[in-house]
Z-matrix of the N, CA and C atoms (Angstrom, degrees):
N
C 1 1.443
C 2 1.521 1 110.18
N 3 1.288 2 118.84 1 -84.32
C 4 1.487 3 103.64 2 142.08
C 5 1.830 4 99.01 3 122.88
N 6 1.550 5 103.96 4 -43.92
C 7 1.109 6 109.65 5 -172.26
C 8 1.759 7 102.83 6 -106.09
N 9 1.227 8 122.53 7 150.02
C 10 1.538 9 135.82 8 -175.21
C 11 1.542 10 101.00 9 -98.49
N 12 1.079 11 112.32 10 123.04
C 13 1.901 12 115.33 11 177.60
C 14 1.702 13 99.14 12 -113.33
N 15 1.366 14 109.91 13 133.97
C 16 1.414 15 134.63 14 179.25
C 17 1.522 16 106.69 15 -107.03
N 18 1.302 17 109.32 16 174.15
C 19 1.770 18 135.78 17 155.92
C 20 1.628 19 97.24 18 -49.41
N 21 1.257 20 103.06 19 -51.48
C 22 1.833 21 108.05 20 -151.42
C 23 1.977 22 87.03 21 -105.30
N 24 1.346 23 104.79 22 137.35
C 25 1.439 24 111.28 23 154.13
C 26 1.296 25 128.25 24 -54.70
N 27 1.766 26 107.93 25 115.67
C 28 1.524 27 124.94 26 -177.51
C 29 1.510 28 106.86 27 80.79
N 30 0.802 29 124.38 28 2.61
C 31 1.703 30 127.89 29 155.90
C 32 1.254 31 116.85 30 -19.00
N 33 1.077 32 152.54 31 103.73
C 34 1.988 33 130.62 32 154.22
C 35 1.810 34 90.17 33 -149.51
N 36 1.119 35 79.24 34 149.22
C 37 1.809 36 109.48 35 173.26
C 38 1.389 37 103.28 36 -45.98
N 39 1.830 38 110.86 37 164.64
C 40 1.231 39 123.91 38 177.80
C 41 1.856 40 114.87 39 -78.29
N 42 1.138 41 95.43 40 -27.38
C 43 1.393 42 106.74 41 -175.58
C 44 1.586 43 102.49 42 -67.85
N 45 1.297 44 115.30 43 -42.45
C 46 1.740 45 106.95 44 -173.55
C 47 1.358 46 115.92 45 -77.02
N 48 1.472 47 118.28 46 -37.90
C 49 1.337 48 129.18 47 172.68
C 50 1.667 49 100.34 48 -38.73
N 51 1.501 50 122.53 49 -50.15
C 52 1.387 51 131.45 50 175.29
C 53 1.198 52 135.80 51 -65.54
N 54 1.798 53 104.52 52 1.81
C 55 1.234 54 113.69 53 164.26
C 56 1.829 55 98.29 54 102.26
N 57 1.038 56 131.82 55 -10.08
C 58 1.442 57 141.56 56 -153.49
C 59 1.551 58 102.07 57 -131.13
N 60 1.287 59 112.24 58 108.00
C 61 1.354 60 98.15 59 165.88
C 62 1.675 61 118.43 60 -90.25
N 63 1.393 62 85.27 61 158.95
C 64 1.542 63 101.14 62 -173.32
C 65 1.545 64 113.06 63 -85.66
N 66 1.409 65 104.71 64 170.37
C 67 2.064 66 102.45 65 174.87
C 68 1.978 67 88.62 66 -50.38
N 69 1.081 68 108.41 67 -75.06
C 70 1.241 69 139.60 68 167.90
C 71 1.762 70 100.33 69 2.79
N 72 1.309 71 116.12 70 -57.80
C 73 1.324 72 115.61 71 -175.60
C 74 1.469 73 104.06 72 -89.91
N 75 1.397 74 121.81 73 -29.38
C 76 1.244 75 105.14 74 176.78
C 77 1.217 76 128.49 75 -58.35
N 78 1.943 77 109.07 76 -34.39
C 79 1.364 78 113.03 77 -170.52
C 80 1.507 79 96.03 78 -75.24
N 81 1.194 80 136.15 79 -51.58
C 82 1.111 81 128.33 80 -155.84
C 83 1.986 82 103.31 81 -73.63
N 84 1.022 83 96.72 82 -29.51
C 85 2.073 84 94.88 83 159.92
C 86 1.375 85 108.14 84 -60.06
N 87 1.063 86 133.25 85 -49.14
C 88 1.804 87 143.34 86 -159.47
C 89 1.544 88 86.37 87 -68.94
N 90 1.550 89 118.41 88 -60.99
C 91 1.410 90 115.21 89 -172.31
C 92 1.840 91 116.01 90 -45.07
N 93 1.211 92 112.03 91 -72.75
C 94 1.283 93 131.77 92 154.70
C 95 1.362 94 114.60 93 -23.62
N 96 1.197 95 132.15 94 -74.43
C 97 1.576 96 115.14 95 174.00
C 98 1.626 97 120.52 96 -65.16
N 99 1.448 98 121.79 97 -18.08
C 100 1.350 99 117.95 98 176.17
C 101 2.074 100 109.06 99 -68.81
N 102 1.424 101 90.86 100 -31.17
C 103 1.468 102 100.18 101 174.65
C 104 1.220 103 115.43 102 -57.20
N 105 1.749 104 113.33 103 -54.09
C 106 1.777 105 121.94 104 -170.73
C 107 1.593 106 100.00 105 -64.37
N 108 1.421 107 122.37 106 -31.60
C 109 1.641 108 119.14 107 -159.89
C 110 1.453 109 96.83 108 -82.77
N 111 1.322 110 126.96 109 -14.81
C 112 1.206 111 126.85 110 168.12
C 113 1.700 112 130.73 111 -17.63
N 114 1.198 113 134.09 112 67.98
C 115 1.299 114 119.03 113 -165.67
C 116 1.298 115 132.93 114 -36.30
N 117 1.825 116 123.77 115 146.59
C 118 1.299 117 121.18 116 165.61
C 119 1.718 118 104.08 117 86.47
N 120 1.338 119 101.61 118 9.13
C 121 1.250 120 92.18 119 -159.22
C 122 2.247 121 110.62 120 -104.49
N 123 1.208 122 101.68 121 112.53
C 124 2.439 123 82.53 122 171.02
C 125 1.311 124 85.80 123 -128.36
N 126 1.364 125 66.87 124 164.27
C 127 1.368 126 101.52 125 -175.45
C 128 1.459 127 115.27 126 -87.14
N 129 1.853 128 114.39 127 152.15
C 130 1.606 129 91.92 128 168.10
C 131 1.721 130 132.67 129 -50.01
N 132 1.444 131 96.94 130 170.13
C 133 1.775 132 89.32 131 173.68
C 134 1.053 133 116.30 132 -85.76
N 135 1.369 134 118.53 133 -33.36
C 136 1.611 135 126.44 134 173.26
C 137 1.707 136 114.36 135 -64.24
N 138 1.203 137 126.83 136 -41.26
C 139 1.611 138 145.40 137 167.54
C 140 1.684 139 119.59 138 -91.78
N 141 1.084 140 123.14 139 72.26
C 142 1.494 141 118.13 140 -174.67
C 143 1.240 142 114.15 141 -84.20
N 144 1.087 143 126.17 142 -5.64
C 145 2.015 144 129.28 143 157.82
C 146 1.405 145 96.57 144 -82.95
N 147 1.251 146 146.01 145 -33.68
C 148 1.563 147 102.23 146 -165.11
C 149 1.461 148 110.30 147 -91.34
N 150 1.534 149 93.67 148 175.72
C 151 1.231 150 111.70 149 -152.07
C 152 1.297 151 112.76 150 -136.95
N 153 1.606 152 120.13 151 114.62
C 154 0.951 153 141.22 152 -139.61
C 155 1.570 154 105.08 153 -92.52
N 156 1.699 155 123.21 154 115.76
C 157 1.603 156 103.93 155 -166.20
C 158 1.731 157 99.19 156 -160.69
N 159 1.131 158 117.06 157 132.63
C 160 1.273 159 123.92 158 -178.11
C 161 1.670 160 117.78 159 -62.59
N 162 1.082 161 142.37 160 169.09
C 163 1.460 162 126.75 161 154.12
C 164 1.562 163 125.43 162 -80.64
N 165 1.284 164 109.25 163 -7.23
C 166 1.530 165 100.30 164 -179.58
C 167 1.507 166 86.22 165 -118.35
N 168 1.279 167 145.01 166 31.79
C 169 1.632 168 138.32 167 154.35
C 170 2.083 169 93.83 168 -112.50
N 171 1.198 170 107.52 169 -3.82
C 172 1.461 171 96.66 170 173.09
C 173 1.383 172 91.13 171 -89.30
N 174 1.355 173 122.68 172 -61.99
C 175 1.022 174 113.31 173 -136.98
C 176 1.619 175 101.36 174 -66.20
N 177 1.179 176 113.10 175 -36.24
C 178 1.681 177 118.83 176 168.35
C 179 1.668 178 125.50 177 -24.67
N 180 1.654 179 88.89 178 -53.90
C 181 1.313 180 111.94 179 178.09
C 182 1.851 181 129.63 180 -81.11
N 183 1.438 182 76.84 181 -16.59
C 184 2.032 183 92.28 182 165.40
C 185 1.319 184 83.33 183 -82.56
N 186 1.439 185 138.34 184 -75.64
C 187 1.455 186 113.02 185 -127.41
C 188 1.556 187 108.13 186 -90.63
N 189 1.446 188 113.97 187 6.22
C 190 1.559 189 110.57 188 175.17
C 191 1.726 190 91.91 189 -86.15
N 192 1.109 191 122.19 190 -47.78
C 193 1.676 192 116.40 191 -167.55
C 194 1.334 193 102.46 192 -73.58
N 195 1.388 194 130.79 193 -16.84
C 196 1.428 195 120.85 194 166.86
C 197 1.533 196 116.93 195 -75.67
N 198 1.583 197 103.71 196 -55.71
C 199 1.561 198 89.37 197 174.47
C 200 1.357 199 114.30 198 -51.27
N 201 1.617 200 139.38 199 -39.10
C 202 1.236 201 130.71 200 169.16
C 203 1.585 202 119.97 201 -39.08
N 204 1.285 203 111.00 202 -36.07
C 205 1.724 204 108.28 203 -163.68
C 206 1.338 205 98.13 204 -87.33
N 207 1.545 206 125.69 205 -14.91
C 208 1.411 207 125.70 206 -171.48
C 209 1.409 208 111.61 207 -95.12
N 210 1.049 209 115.04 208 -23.17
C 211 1.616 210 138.68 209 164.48
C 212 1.697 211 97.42 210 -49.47
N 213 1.467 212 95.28 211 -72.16
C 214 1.413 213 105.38 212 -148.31
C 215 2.201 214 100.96 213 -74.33
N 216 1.370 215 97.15 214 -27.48
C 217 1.720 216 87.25 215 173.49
C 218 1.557 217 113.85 216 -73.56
N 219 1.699 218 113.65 217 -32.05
C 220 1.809 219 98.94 218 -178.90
C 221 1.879 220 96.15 219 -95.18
N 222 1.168 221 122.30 220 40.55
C 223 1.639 222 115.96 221 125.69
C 224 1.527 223 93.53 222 107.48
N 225 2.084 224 116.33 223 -6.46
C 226 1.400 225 92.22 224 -172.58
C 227 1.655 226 104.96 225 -96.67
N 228 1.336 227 104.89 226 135.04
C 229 1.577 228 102.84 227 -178.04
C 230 1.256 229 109.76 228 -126.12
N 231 1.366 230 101.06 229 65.67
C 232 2.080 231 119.14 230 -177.66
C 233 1.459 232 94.10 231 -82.83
């Protein structure tokens, strides 16, 4: 994926700019590809980055990768 997508155009953390991604970029990569793996899903022909996603399959997909990152910062890594 490679690139970090924000609210604001060209957005990404300090850590990636440095070649290093951050928790920070990972989660927001994890988010982003759980979106593209999305089944059933193309993209327009005219727009081949976007990415086609319901609001209650985001929100699904925020709060499973969040409870993951909250898991994994207070130390449980089941």
């Amino acid at each position: 994926m490679g690139q970090v997508v924000g609210l604001r155009r060209g957005f990404s953390s300090p850590g990636f700019e440095q070649g290093k991604p951050s928790e920070f970029d990972r989660f927001v990569n994890s988010v982003l590809n759980d979106v593209a793996e999305l089944p059933d899903r193309t993209s327009p022909d005219d727009e081949p980055d976007m990415m086609l996603v319901t609001a209650e399959e985001l929100k699904v997909i925020l709060c499973t990768r969040l409870a993951e990152a909250l898991s994994v910062t207070n130390g449980d890594r089941s």
